[in-house]
C-alpha positions, 0 to 999 in steps of 0.5 A: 515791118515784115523779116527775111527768114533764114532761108530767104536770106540766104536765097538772096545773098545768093541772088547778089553774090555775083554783084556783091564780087564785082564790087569788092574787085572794083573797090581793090582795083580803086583803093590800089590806084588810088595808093600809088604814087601818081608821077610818069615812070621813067622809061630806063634801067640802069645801074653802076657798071652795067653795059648800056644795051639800048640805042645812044641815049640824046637829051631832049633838053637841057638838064643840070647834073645833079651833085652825089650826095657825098658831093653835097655833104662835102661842100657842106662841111666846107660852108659850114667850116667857112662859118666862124662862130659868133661871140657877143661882147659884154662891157657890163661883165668886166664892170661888174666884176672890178666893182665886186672885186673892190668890195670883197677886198674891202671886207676880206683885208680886216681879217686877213691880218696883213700889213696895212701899209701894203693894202694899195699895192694888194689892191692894185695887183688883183685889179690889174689883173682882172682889168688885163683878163678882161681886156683879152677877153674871157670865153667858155670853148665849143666842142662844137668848133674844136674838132681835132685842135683845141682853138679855133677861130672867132667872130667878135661883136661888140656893138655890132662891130664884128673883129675876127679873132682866135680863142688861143689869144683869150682866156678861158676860165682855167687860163685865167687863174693859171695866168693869175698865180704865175704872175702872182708868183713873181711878186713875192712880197704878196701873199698869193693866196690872198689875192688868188681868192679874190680874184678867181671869185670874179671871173665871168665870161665877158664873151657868150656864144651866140649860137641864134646868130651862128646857126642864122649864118650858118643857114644861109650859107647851106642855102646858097649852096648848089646842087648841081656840077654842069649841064647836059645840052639839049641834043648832047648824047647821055650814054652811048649804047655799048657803053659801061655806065661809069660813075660820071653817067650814072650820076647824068642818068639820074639828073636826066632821070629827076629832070625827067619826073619833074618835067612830067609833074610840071606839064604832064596830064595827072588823068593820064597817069591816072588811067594807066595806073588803073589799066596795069592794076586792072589786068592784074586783078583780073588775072587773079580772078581768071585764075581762081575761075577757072582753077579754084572754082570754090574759092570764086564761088566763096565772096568770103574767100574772094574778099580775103584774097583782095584784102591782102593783095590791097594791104600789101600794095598800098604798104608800098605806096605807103612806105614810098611816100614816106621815102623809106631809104630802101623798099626791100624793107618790106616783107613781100615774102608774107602774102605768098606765106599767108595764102599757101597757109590759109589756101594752096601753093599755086594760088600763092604763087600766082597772086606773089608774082602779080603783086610783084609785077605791080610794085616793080613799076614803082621801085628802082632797078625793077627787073632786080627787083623782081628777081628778088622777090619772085626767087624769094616768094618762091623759095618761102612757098616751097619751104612751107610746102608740108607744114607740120610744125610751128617750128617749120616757120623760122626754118623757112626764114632761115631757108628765105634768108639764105636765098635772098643772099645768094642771089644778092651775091650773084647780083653783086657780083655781076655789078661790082666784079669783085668781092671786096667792092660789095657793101654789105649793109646793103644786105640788112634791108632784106635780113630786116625783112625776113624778120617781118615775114614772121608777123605772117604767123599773127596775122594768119590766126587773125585772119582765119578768125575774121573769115572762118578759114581753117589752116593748116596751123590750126589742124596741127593744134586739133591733132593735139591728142591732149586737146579737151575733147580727144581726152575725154574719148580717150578716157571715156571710149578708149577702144573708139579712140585706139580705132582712131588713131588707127584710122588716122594713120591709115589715112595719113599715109593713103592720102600723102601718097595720092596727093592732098591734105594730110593734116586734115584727113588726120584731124578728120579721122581723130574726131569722126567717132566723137558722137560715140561719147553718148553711148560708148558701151553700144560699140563694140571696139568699148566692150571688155567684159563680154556684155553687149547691151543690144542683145536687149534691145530690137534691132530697129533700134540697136541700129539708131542707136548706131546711125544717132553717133553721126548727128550726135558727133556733128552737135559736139564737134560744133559745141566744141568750135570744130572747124566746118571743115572737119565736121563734114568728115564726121557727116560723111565718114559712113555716107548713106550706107547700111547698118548691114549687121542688124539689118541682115539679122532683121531679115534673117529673124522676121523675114515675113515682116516689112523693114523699112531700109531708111532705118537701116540708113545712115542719112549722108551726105556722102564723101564730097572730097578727096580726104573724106573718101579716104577716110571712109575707106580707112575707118572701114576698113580698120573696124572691120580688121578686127574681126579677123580671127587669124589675119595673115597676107590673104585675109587681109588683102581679100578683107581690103579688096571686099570692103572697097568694092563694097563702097564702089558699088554703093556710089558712095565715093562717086563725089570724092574726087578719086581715080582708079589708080588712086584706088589701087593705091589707097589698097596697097597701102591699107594692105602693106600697113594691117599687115604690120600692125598685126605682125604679118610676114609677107611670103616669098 
């Protein structure tokens, strides 16, 4: 069976990508589609207090009001106190009992030492009083039934004859033999104990609760309550337009609401919903896909990127749906604000917030209230972006849920406010929903170190550990080749600052520039920012070969930086950070000392690529012009300015940063800035 090779397969991913991005942006559309609840959407919003700003509201038939739910729970709680509890009469306890009590006695007066004349009437005394216990009839109480008095009423069946009684009138265990001992108390020439004995040993409950029977009972009666308080007539106006929707027609709304949704399930056509689901999802997800065409060209052009994005515009919308199908009692549970977090982190603001407000706009067609809604989470979107604009710390992630919360408060202040008119109206459980979804936004955090392992995304979380200067590989720099290390730090700075002030990545450009040098680990001695003693191991060797020596730490760097699981995206500052420009020293000293020879310049070359982005370029230009810095021997304001403006133009005219992105202005910005900060590394005072 004939094998694709390597290139060839590459060929033909290439030649499908287009059909391969189509079929991820379809298969996103169906699983949405396919998630949402499928029922018609009720046409109006509505809320306590708010003025009816649309025409007069008529029914178009007739609908019951459906009763509030406190409504509902309190026509329970008086079914249920209708509902006596059930008691079941056992004759076969109290016969047991006066048998037991017959034996006892006989067995327990041989040794109990008393007169034998008195024995019927010891007898008599503690059988009477069983026979009078039982008669009553002897009970354990329900807490259930007690509430705040401690009898309650009952319903006794004895041979499924039912006689309603109270438990005041029973005995109780406890009762029982208080009673026993006050009548024995009156007879005094019995010994009270005697008899007590024998008799609290048999008292058993002769009524049990019947809680089967109860519950049964109990059951029926909540089953036969209505749910409903009226109706609304067919033709008969809901709300007036102008009108304040009190309590009576917010509760007719929602009856109108329910009967409305209900009708549509009933006699509305399910495909119709179908396609107009499908419709609205459609143009979301082609906005999307406009946008990252037409603004990030890179991430359209990348099916892995591309999957990523739908993969989390999917899982969000389809939680939603989940949680709506499970009746979740308030949506604001979820953490909308992780996609908006997720996708600043792994790609860039504008995206994020583009992709946030077209997932709102989605799920507010399946929420309540959706206008606020949307004001919730487009505000709270919008301030978790802002939040994270610069990150450069773990720590900055609880800052902004901190900033996020604070947000979501406010503008729960202000929306509760305009509906209640005052503050001690305002519930404020209300507001745990979104604290709890603060709290989930945190599993962004996870689910970003996921993600960039899944898709091979580098984020900015994973170049703040990279810039970690105790990391393994910047250790062994550090001890190996420390004037290679103390020279990237240096750039790094420079970079730093060059490229915040133009606008773009300054966590990459910082790991770029920290690792750049990292082939100079091979031969570390061939360098002279490593070279204390004086020696200089080139003086030995031709020229020729001093400069591949030089040109070999690019590819050497590139092979350690992968060994090490460096992000792509940083090795190419390694690949670039000289482009394809010359090894001018040894190649001018060729020149000067075999000028009758042939040089062939490719050797005098580095092989490129040449800067391909804003951050490279000025990488480029900050590691030459520090290494270069250094040989200065009095640097003062001029020598450096003319040093910067010299190495810069050099590069110009090499075409070395035609790919990079950079304007002129930002040229001269990147200038001053080198400029202003050599001078303070090596104490410059600027004249005035």
């Amino acid at each position: 069976m004939a094998t694709l090779t390597s290139s060839r397969q590459k060929a033909f991913l290439r030649k499908y990508s287009n059909y391969l991005r189509y079929f991820m942006i379809v298969s996103s559309i169906c699983v949405i589609v396919f998630t949402l609840p499928k029922q018609a959407k009720f046409r109006y919003e509505y809320d306590r207090g708010r003025i009816w700003a649309q025409k007069d509201l008529v029914s178009p038939y007739s609908f019951a009001i459906l009763k509030t739910q406190p409504e509902i729970d309190s026509d329970r709680q008086a079914a249920l106190r209708s509902v006596t509890p059930i008691y079941q009469l056992d004759d076969e306890v109290a016969m047991q009992a006066l048998e037991g009590y017959k034996n006892d006695f006989d067995i327990k007066w041989h040794d109990a030492g008393l007169k034998e004349p008195q024995k019927q009437s010891y007898f008599n005394a503690g059988e009477q009083l069983l026979k009078n216990i039982y008669s009553k009839g002897l009970l354990s109480l329900n807490a259930k039934y007690q509430q705040n008095q401690q009898n309650y009423a009952i319903t006794v069946l004895d041979k499924n004859v039912a006689t309603d009684k109270n438990t005041a009138d029973m005995f109780t265990k406890d009762k029982a033999v208080a009673y026993c001992d006050q009548e024995l108390s009156r007879r005094k020439n019995l010994d009270k104990t005697f008899v007590l004995d024998l008799v609290q040993n048999r008292l058993q409950n002769n009524l049990r609760y019947d809680d089967k029977l109860t519950t049964r009972l109990e059951k029926e009666v909540l089953d036969g309550l209505s749910l409903t308080r009226g109706m609304v007539q067919k033709g008969e106006v809901i709300v007036q337009k102008g009108s304040v929707v009190n309590d009576v027609v917010f509760q007719k709304l929602e009856s109108y609401k329910k009967a409305f949704e209900d009708n549509a399930r009933v006699n509305g056509d399910h495909r119709l919903v179908l396609v107009g689901q499908f419709l609205l999802v459609s143009i979301v997800i082609t906005l999307l896909i406009v946008f990252l065409y037409l603004f990030r060209r890179d991430i359209y052009l990348d099916n892995r990127l591309v999957g990523l994005i739908l993969l989390v515009v999917t899982s969000m919308l389809a939680s939603l749906s989940f949680a709506i199908r499970l009746q979740l009692p308030n949506l604001y549970y979820i953490p909308y604000c992780i996609v908006p977090i997720i996708i600043r982190i792994l790609f860039d603001t504008r995206l994020a917030l583009n992709i946030h407000v077209l997932v709102i706009l989605v799920a507010g067609f399946f929420v309540p209230n959706s206008f606020e809604f949307a004001y919730f989470e487009i505000t709270a979107g919008m301030v978790s972006i802002y939040s994270i604009k610069n990150l450069i710390r773990r720590g900055q992630f609880l800052v902004s849920a901190l900033i996020v919360t604070t947000g979501y408060f406010v503008a729960f202040l202000g929306i509760s406010f305009i509906r209640e008119g005052t503050l001690t109206g305002i519930d404020w459980l209300e507001f745990v929903p979104f604290a709890v979804s603060v709290l989930l936004t945190l599993l962004a955090y996870p689910l970003i170190y996921a993600f960039e392992k899944v898709f091979g995304i580098t984020s900015d979380i994973t170049l703040i550990e990279m810039t970690n200067t105790n990391s393994p590989l910047l250790r062994e720099l550090a001890f190996a080749a420390p004037g290679t290390f103390q020279h990237s730090l240096q750039v790094a700075n420079l970079a730093e600052n060059a490229i915040f002030r133009i606008g773009g990545n300054a966590l990459l450009v910082r790991a770029g520039a920290l690792y750049h040098d990292i082939g100079k680990l091979e031969n570390p001695l061939f360098f002279v920012e490593n070279q204390s003693s004086g020696f200089n191991p080139h003086d030995k060797l031709p020229y020729e070969e001093s400069a591949q020596i030089i040109i070999r730490h690019v590819s050497t760097g590139v092979e350690m930086a992968r060994k090490a699981n460096l992000p792509e995206i940083v090795v190419d500052f390694i690949r670039t950070h000289h482009g394809n420009t010359r090894v001018d020293y040894f190649y001018q000293s060729f020149l000067k000392n075999f000028p009758e020879k042939f040089v062939n310049e490719n050797i005098f070359r580095y092989p490129g690529p040449i800067p391909f982005s804003k951050e490279q370029g000025v990488l480029m230009l900050a590691d030459s012009v520090e290494a270069a810095s250094r040989s200065l021997r009095e640097p003062d304001q001029r020598s450096i300015s003319d040093l910067v403006d010299r190495i810069v133009k050099y590069k110009l005219n090499q075409d070395q940063l035609k790919d990079s992105d950079i304007t002129l202005k930002d040229i001269e910005t990147i200038k001053e800035i080198f400029k202003r900060m050599l001078m303070s590394i090596y104490h410059v005072r600027v004249e005035y």
